[in-house]
PAZAVEX-430568 format. One line per 4 residues: number of its first residue (from 1); for each residue x, y, z of C-alpha. Coordinates in pm, whole numbers, plus 50000, padded with zeros to 5 digits. Each point is the difference from the previous one (the first is absolute). Layout:
N
NUM	X,Y,Z  ... $
//
This chain:
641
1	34870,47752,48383  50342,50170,50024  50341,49850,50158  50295,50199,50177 $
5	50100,50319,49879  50325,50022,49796  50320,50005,50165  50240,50232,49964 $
9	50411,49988,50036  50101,50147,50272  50289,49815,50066  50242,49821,49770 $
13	49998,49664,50164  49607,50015,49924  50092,50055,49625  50015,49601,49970 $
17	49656,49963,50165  49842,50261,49840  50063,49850,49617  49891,49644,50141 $
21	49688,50174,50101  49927,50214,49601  50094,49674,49857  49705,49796,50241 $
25	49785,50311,49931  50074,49954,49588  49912,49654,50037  49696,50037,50193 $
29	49879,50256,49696  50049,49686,49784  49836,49772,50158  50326,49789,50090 $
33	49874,49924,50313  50236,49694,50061  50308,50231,49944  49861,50276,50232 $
37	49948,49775,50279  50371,49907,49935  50144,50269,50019  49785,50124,50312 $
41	50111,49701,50134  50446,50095,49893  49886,50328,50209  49879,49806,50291 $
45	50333,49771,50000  50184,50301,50001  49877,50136,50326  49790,50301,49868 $
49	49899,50147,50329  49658,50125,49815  49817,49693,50111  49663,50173,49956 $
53	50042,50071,49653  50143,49692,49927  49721,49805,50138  49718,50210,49886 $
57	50148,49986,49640  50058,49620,49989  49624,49979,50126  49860,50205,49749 $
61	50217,49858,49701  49839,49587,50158  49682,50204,49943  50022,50056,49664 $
65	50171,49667,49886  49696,49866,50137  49798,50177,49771  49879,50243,50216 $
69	49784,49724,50133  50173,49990,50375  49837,50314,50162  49955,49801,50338 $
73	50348,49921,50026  50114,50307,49908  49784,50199,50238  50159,49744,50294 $
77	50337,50122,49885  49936,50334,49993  49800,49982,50377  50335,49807,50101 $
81	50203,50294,49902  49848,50274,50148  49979,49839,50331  50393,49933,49943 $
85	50081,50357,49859  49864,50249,50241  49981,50326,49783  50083,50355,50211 $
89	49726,50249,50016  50161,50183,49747  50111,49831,49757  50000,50153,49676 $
93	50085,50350,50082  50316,50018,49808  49967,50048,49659  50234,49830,49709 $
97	50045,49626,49940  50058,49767,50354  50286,49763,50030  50033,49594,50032 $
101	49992,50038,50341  49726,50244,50044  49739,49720,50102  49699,50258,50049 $
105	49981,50019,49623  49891,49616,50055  49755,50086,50212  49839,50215,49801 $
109	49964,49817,49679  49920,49714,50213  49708,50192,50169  49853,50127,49628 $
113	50053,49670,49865  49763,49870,50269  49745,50257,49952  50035,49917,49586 $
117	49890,49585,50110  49713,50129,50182  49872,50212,49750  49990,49753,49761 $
121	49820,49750,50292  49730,50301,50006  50101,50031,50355  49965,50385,49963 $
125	49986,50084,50342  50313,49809,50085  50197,50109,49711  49920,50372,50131 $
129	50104,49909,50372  50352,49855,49859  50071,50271,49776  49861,50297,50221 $
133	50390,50005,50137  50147,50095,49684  49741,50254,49888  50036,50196,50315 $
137	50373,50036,49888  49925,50043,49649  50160,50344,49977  50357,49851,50143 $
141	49993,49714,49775  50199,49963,49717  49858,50098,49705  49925,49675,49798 $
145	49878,49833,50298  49792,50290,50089  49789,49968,49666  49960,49616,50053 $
149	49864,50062,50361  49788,50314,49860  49902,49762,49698  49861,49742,50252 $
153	49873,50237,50237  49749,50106,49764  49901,49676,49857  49923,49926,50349 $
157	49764,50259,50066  49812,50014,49656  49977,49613,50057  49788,50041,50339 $
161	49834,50311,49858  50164,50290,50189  49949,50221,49709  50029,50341,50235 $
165	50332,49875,50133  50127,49857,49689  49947,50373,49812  50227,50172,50344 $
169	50205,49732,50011  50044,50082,49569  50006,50369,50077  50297,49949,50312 $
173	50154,49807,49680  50002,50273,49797  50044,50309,50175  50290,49872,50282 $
177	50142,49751,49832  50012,50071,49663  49915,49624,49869  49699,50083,49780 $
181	49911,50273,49717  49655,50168,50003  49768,49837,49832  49850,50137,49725 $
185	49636,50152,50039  49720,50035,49812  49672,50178,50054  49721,49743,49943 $
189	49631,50130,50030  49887,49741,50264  50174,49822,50235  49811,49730,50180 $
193	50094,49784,50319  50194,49678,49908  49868,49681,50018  50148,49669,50062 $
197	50189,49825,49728  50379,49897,49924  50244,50146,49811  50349,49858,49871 $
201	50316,50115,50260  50342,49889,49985  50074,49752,50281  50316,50019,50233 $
205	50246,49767,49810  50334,49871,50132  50370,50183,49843  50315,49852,50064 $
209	50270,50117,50261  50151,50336,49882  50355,50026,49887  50033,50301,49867 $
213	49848,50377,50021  49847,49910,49642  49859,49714,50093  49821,50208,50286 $
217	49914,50256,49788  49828,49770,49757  49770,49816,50251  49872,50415,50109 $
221	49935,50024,49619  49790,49625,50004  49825,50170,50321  49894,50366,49855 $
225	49812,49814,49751  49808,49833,50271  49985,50310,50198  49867,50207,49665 $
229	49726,49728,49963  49925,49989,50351  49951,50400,50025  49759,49999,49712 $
233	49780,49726,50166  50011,50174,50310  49846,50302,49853  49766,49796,49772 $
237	49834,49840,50332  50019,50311,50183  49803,50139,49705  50218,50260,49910 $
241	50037,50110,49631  50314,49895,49835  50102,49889,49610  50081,49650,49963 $
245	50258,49978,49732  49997,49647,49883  50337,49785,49915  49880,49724,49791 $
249	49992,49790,50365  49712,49858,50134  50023,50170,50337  49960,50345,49906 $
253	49710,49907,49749  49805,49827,50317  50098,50331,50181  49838,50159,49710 $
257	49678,49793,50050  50013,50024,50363  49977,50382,49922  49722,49922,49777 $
261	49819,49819,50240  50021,50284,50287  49876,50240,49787  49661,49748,49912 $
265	50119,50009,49591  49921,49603,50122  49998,49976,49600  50332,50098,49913 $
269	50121,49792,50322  49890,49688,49804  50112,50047,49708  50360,50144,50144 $
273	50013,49646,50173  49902,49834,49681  50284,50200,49832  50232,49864,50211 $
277	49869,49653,49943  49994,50011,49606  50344,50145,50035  50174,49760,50209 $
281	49859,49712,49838  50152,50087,49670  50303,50064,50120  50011,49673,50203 $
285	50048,50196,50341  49700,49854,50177  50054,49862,50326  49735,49871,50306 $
289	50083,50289,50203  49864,50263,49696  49667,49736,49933  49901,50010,50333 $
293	50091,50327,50050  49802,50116,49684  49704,49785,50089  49952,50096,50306 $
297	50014,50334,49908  49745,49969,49754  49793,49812,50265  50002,50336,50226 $
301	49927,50233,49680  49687,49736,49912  49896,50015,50404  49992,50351,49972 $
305	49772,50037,49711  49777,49711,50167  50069,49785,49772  50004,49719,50263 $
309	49974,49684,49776  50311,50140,49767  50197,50070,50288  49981,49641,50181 $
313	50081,49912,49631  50310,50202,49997  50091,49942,50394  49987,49646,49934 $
317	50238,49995,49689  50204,50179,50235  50042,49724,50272  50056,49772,49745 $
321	50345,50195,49885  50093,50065,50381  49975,49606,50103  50296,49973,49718 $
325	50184,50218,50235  49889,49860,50356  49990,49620,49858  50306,49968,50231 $
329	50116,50300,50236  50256,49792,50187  50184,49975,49720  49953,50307,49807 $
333	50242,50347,49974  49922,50272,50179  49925,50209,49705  49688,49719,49923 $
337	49888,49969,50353  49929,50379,50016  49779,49962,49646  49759,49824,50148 $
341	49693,50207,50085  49784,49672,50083  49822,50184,50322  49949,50298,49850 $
345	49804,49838,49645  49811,49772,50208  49882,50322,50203  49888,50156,49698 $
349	49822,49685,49890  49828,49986,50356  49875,50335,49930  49857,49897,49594 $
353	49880,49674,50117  49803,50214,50294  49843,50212,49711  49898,49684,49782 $
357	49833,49904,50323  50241,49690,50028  50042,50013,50378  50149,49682,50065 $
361	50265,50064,49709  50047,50341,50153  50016,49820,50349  50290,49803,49883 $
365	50192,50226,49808  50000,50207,50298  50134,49779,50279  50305,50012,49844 $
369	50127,50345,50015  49824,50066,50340  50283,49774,50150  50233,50265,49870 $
373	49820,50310,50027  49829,49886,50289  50021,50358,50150  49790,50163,49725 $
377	49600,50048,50147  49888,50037,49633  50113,49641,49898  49817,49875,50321 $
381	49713,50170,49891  49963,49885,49658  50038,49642,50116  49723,50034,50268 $
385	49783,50160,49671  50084,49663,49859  49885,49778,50256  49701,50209,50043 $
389	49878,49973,49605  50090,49625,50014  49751,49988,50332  49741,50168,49828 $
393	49995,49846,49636  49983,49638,50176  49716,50187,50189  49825,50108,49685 $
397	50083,49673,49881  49814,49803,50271  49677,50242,49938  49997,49924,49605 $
401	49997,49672,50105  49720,50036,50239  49793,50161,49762  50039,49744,49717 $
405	49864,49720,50271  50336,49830,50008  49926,49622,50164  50174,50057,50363 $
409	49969,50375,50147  50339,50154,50061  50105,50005,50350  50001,50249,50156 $
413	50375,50184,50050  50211,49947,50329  50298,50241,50058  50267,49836,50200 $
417	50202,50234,50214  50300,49792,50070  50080,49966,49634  50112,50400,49985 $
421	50339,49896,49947  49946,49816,49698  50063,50148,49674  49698,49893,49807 $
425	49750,50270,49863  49728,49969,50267  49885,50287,50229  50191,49852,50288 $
429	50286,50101,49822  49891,50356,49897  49942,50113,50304  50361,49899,50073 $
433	50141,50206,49722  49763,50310,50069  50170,49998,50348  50319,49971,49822 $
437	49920,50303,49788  49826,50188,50258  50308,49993,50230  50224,50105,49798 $
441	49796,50267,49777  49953,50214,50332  50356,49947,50134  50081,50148,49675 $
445	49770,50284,49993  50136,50107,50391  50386,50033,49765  49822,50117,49733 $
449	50260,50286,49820  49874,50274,49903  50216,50238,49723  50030,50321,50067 $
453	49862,50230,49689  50120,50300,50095  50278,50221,49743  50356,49873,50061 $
457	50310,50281,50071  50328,49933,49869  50151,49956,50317  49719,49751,50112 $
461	50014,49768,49644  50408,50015,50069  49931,49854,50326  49768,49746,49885 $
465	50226,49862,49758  50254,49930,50341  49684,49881,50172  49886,49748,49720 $
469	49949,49740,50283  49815,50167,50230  49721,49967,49751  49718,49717,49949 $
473	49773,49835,49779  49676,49839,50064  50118,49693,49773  49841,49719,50289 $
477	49764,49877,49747  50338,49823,49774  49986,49907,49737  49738,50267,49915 $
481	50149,50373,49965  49967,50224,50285  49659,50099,50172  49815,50293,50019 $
485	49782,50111,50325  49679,49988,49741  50112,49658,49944  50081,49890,50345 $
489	49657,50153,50120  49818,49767,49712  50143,49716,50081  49946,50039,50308 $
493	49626,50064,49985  49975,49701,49727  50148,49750,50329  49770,50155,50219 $
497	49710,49931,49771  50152,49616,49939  50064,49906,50349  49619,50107,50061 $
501	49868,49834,49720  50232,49687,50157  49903,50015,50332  49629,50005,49874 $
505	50021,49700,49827  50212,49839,50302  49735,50085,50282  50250,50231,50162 $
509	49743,50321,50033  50177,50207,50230  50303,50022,49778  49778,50027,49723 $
513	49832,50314,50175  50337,50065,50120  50137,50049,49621  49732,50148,49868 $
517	50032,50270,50276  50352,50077,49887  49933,49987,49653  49727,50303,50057 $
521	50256,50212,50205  50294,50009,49700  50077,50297,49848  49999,50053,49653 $
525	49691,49728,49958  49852,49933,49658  49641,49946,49963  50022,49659,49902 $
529	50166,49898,50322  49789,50242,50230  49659,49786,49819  50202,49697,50106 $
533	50082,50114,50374  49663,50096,50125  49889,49649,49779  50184,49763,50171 $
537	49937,50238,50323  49671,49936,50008  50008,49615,49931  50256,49969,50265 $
541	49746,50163,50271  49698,49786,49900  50153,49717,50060  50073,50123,50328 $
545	49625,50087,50062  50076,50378,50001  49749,50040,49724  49931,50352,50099 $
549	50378,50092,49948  49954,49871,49689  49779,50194,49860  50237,50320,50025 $
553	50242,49855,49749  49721,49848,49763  49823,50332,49972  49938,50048,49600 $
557	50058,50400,49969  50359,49952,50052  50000,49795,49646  49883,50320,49824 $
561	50328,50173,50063  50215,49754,49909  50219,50038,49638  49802,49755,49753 $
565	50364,50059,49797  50204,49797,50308  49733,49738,49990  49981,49914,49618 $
569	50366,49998,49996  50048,49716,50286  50023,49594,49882  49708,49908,50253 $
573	49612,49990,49940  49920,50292,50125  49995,50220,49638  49778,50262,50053 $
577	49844,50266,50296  49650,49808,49910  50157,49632,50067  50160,50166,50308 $
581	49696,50142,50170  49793,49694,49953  50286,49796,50160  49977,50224,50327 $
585	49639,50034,49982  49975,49603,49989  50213,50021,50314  49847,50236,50166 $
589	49659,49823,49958  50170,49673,50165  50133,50224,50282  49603,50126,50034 $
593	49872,49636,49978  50221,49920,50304  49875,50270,50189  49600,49857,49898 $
597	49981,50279,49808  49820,49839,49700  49789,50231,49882  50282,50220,49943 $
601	50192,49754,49851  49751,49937,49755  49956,50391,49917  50421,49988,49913 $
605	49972,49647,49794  49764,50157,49774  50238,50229,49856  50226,49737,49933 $
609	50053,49971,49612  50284,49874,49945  50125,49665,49918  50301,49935,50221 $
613	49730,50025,50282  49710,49843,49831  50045,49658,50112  50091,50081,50354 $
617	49724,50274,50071  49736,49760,49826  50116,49741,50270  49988,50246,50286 $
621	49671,50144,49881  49826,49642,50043  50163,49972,50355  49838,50318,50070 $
625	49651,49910,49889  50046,49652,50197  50084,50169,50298  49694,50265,49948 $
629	49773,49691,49968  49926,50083,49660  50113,49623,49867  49701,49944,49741 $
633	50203,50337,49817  50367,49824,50061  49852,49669,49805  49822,50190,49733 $
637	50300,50267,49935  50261,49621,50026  49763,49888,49728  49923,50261,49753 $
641	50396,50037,50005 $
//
């Protein structure tokens, strides 16, 4: 957060003025808060005409005598002051220092220093609306406030994970501007797509009012140390090779282990992070904000390995550090507010707890980042996968308990449409958030961006770097890391197959049907998925009494071409070609019983061998011999078995 620019004497009846002002501005540095806001005040009483830069001064110097606690009233200041100081469209353009009574220089601080509060709020997308003023006039700024806008700028857009704009936006830096070096490069042997995890970056922080050209000169040093950091993580994320020169700070070492962790040396990420750690705690430097940032770190390199059980471990430990920072956000700085990651950990732990087969856990973690990233189909998703493995284990449940000869038979299960809306783990409530997910996945994939591959000229890279906004980032699955089209067209398919599966269980066939049509028709369709559609495809038209249409998606030879690699690799039952063709021959033998084609049906249960059918087809088989009038053979196979 930056105040007005320095003033400069250009009259000699300002001279007075302009040492009140150096002396508020020495003060402030001190932390004499008190004696700034008198003096502020002598300038006031004196009949400064720069009212703008009085006020927005004495608001931000209130701010920081309150600890840096009072964001809210600060933010109504500044809101009051911009609707009282109407800025000219081109403010800025003149280059040097502005005077007292230059109140556009006001304006402009005023305008950053909003975007700064709503960083730290994580109100991303508001932050970039308030500051996109300033950034389109970034060249005609002055210098210092130019890298403090540029600083911000690209805080903003690695925060919501616009890495291709961030690395133009760096490049416009660099190349028009002049506010960055290169980076330095390296030639690694593999470079791999990032993946999502957090690395240290030096917040937005609030300098004093200016009162000299050293004192503006010294906050553009504070801010190319920023923008240096900032570059390398751009082209870390952006997975572009560059040598991380460590400091002896803990920010460049978690740059070095987010390196680590992008090229899958998962290994060396740990034990960077546990570097850091040992490090810190010897020196006595460890705060919350570096425990939960280092758990939950080590939570995502854990998750990655599928390590599930070490990574709840770690993602919990991690919670625990950030409720030391979010005990109280009312009445915390703005620095702490923007430390805590709560949505984002409990996200991950969704996503561990889902693995451990903890859906009610995962159900729970996950409500409370969808109310933030309510706009990402992937979260919706993984909380209707929840609901759906808490539906089925209390369904497996009920059968164990059948089986043991429990005293009261379950009942049987009632699904209650008008309790959608309720945000309980039931199937009611998947179906809601496959909707959710649905929706928005396609509306994505029709603005789908698509980057172009094709060799770069001079002239069309130099017009890039002018055109830096112009380009976009398919980053709508936040707080995840962009999304690729292979990705898009998985998770699609996977909510296709789920919102069958759903609608099965809900008596809803012709969505079912519906779904499982859709799911056949995508593109790029892996085997286990294409098993799946022409599964729940042929379920969905039985119960509809089109047994005949049935019968073409249960047909067995399409099994035989199936990768047995896709299917052994899945979490589901399914872990072989052999388990997979006596699952649709089983099917296809109750599609033939509907049709009275027992005989037949027989012929296919014969071949079944194996045992996640065994039960089922035994059952069916003595239905079949009941219905051929063969009973004396139905009693005699119930009791030699």
């Amino acid at each position: 957060m930056d105040s007005a620019d320095s003033p400069t004497k250009t009259q000699s009846s300002e001279d007075e003025n302009y040492s009140l002002l150096c002396q508020a501005h020495e003060q402030f540095n001190n932390t004499e808060y008190d004696r700034c806001l008198e003096l502020l005040q002598q300038l006031d009483t004196k009949g400064e005409s720069s009212g703008p830069i009085l006020r927005h001064n004495r608001a931000v110097v209130n701010f920081y005598r309150s600890g840096c606690t009072q964001h809210a009233t600060l933010l109504q200041e500044l809101e009051e002051l911009a609707t009282d100081v109407k800025a000219p469209q081109d403010m800025g353009e003149t280059g040097g220092g502005l005077s007292l009574k230059q109140g556009a220089s006001a304006a402009t601080v005023a305008r950053y220093n909003k975007a700064v509060i709503y960083y730290h709020r994580h109100m991303y997308g508001t932050a970039l609306e308030k500051l996109a003023p300033l950034v389109a006039r970034l060249e005609a700024l002055e210098k210092a406030m130019s890298a403090l806008v540029a600083t911000l700028q690209l805080q903003l857009l690695l925060a919501t994970n616009q890495l291709n704009r961030a690395e133009a936006f760096l490049d416009y830096l660099q190349y028009t501007l002049n506010l960055v070096d290169k980076a330095p490069s390296s030639n690694p042997d593999e470079v791999v797509p990032a993946t999502a995890t957090t690395a240290a970056a030096t917040p937005s922080t609030v300098v004093a009012a200016q009162g000299s050209d050293a004192a503006v000169a010294r906050a553009a040093g504070d801010t190319s140390g920023s923008l240096q950091l900032l570059q390398l993580l751009t082209h870390v994320l952006n997975r572009k090779p560059v040598v991380i020169t460590e400091d002896g700070t803990p920010h460049y070492a978690a740059l070095r282990a987010q390196q680590y962790y992008i090229m899958k040396d998962f290994q060396m990420a740990a034990k960077q992070l546990m570097r850091i750690n040992n490090e810190c705690t010897q020196a006595g430097t460890v705060t919350p904000q570096l425990s939960t940032c280092i758990a939950n770190n080590m939570g995502v390199i854990h998750l990655r390995v599928r390590h599930y059980a070490i990574a709840a471990k770690f993602f919990q430990n991690a919670l625990n550090f950030d409720k030391q920072l979010a005990s109280n956000l009312r009445e915390s700085t703005l620095q702490t507010m923007s430390s805590a990651h709560s949505c984002e950990i409990l996200y991950n732990l969704g996503i561990a707890m889902l693995h451990l087969r903890r859906p009610k856990e995962a159900f729970q973690c996950l409500l409370v980042p969808v109310k933030q990233f309510h706009s990402n189909p992937r979260l919706w998703l993984r909380m209707a996968e929840a609901c759906i493995m808490e539906h089925e284990a209390n369904l497996a449940e009920d059968e164990r308990q059948s089986l043991a000869g429990a005293a009261s038979p379950p009942s049987s299960r009632t699904y209650a449409p008008q309790s959608a809306g309720v945000p309980e783990p039931t199937l009611e409530f998947a179906a809601l958030c496959l909707r959710s997910a649905l929706t928005l996945t396609l509306h994505h994939k029709a603005n789908f961006h698509i980057d172009a591959t094709q060799e770069e000229t001079p002239e069309q890279t130099e017009h890039a770097h002018r055109s830096w906004r112009q380009l976009q980032d398919n980053n709508f699955c936040n707080p995840s890391k962009p999304v690729s089209l292979e990705s898009l067209e998985n998770m699609l398919a996977a909510i296709y197959a789920a919102h069958s599966f759903v609608s099965l269980r809900l008596g809803d066939h012709v969505t079912a049907l519906d779904m499982a049509e859709h799911l056949l028709r995508g593109e790029r369709l892996s085997d286990a998925h294409k098993l799946l559609g022409h599964m729940y495809a042929g379920e969905a038209l039985m119960l509809m009494d089109k047994a005949a249409e049935a019968r073409d998606h249960l047909d067995p030879t399409f099994v035989s071409s199936l990768d047995a690699f896709d299917l052994e690799t899945r979490d589901w039952q399914l872990k072989s070609l052999d388990a997979a063709q006596n699952v649709v021959r089983y099917n296809l033998a109750v599609a033939m019983t509907l049709q009275n084609d027992y005989q037949q049906a027989k012929t296919f249960l014969a071949t079944l061998t194996h045992s996640i059918v065994s039960i089922k087809a035994l059952a069916l088989r003595r239905y079949i011999d009941l219905k051929l009038g063969a009973a004396a053979n139905a009693v005699s196979a119930g009791a030699l078995s």
